[in-house]
C-alpha positions as CSV (number, residue, x, y, z in Angstrom):
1,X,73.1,138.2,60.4
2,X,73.0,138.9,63.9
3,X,73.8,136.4,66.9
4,X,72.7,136.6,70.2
5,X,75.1,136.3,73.0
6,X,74.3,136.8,76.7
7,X,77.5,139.0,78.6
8,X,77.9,140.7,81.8
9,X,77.8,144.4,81.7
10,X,79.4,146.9,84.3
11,X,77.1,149.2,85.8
12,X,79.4,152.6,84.9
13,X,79.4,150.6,81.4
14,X,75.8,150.7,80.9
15,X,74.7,154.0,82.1
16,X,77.7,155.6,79.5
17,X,75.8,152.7,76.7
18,X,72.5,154.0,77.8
19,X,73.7,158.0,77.6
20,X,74.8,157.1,74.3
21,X,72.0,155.4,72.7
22,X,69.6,158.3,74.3
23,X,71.4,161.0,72.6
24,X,71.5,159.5,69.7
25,X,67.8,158.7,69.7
26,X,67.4,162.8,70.9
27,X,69.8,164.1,67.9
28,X,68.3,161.9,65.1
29,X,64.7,161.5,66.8
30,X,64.6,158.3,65.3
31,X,64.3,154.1,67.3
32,X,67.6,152.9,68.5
33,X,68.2,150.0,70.1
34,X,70.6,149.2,73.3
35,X,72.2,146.6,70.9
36,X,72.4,149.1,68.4
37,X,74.3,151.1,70.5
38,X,76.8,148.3,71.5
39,X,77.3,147.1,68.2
40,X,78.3,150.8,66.7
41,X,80.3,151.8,70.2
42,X,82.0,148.1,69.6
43,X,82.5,148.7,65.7
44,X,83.9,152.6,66.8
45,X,86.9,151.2,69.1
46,X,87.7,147.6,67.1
């Protein structure tokens, strides 16, 4: 179940979240979401 939680994001931090969550909407042409991304890029380095 997901939570929402409200944090303060760097600007270098974002644009490399947003990159991310473009190409991945580009390679797999599919909807994905800027949480999405955070979520998979947190689950990738914990």
């Amino acid at each position: 179940m997901s939570r929402r939680v409200t944090v303060m994001i760097d600007s270098d931090l974002d644009k490399k979240i947003r990159a991310y969550q473009s190409k991945k909407i580009q390679k797999e042409n599919i909807t994905f979401s800027y949480s999405k991304a955070i979520n998979e890029l947190l689950r990738k380095t914990i």
